[in-house]
C-alpha positions as CSV (number, residue, x, y, z in Angstrom):
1,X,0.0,0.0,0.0
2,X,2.8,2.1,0.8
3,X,4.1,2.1,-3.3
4,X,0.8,3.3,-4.3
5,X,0.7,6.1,-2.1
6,X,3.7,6.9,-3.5
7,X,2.9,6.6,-7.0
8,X,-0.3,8.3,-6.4
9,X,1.6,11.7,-4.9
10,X,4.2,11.7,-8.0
11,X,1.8,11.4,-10.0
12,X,-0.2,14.4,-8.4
13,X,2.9,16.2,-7.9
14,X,3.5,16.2,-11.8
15,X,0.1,16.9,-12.8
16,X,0.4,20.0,-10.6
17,X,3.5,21.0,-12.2
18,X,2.1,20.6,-15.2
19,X,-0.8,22.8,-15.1
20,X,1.0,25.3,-13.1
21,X,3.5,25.3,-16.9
22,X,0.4,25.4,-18.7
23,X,-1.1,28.4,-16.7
24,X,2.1,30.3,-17.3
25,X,1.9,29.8,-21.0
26,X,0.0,32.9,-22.6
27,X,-1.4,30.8,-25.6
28,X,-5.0,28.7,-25.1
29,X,-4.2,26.1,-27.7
30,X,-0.7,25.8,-26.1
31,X,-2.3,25.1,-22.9
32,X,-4.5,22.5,-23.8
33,X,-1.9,21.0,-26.1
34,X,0.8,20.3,-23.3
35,X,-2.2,19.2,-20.6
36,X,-3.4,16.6,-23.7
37,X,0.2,15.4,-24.2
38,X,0.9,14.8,-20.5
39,X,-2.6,13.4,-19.5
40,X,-2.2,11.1,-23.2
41,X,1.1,9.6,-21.7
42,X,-1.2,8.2,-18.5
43,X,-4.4,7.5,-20.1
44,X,-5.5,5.6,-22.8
45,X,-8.4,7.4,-23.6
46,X,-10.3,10.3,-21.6
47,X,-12.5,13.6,-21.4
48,X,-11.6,16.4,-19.8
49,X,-14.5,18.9,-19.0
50,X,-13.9,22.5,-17.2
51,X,-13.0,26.0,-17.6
52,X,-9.7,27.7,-18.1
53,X,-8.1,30.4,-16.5
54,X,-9.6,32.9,-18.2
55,X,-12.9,31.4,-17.6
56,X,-13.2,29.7,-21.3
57,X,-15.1,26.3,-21.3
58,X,-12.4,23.9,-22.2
59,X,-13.5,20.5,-23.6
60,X,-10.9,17.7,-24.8
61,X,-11.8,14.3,-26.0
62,X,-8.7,12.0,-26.9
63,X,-8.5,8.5,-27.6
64,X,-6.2,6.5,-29.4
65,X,-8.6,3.9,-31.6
66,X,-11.8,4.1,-33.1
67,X,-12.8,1.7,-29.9
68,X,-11.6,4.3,-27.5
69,X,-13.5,6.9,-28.6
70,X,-16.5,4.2,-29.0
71,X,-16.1,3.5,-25.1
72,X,-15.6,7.1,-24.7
73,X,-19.2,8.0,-26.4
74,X,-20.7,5.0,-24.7
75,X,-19.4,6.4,-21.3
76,X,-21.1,9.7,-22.1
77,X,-24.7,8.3,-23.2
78,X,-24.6,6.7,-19.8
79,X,-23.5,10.3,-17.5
80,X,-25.8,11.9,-20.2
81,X,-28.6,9.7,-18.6
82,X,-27.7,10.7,-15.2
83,X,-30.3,13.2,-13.4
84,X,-27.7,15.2,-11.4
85,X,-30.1,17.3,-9.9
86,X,-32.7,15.0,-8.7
87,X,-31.4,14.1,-5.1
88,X,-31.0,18.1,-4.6
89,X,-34.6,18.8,-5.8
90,X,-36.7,15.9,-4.0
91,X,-40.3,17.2,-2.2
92,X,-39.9,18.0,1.2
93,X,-42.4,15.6,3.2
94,X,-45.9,17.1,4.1
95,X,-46.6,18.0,7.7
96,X,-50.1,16.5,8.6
97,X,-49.7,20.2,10.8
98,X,-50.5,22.0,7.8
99,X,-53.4,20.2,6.4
């Protein structure tokens, strides 16, 4: 257990570095470019949703076979499905008080 909690803070140590280098880059595409090689050497296949630093909408969808991106559009049907908002929007119960 001890290697994987070392593996897992390299790995977060690197990913940190490596937006920090991508925040100090002036150019958007350059930004997502270095992000997409570093996240690429780690993943086979992935989507990354979320905003930049300047508050753009960044989206990124890489895969390297036609099956990746298959299972990636699979994966999203499923999330797509997902009511995220249902739990936070359920009826408060009825007092028989109020009746």
């Amino acid at each position: 257990m001890r290697k994987n909690t070392n593996k897992n803070k390299k790995f977060d140590d690197l990913l940190k570095s490596s937006i920090s280098a991508a925040e100090s880059i002036d150019n958007n595409q350059q930004d997502l470019s270095v992000i997409n090689d570093y996240l690429s050497e780690y993943l086979k296949s992935f989507v990354l949703l979320g905003y930049d630093t300047k508050g753009e909408s960044v989206v990124v969808i890489a895969g390297k076979t036609p099956q990746d991106y298959d299972s990636i559009e699979t994966l999203l049907r499923r999330v797509g499905n997902i009511d995220f908002f249902d739990t936070a929007m359920e009826e408060k119960p009825k007092s028989d008080n109020n009746e």
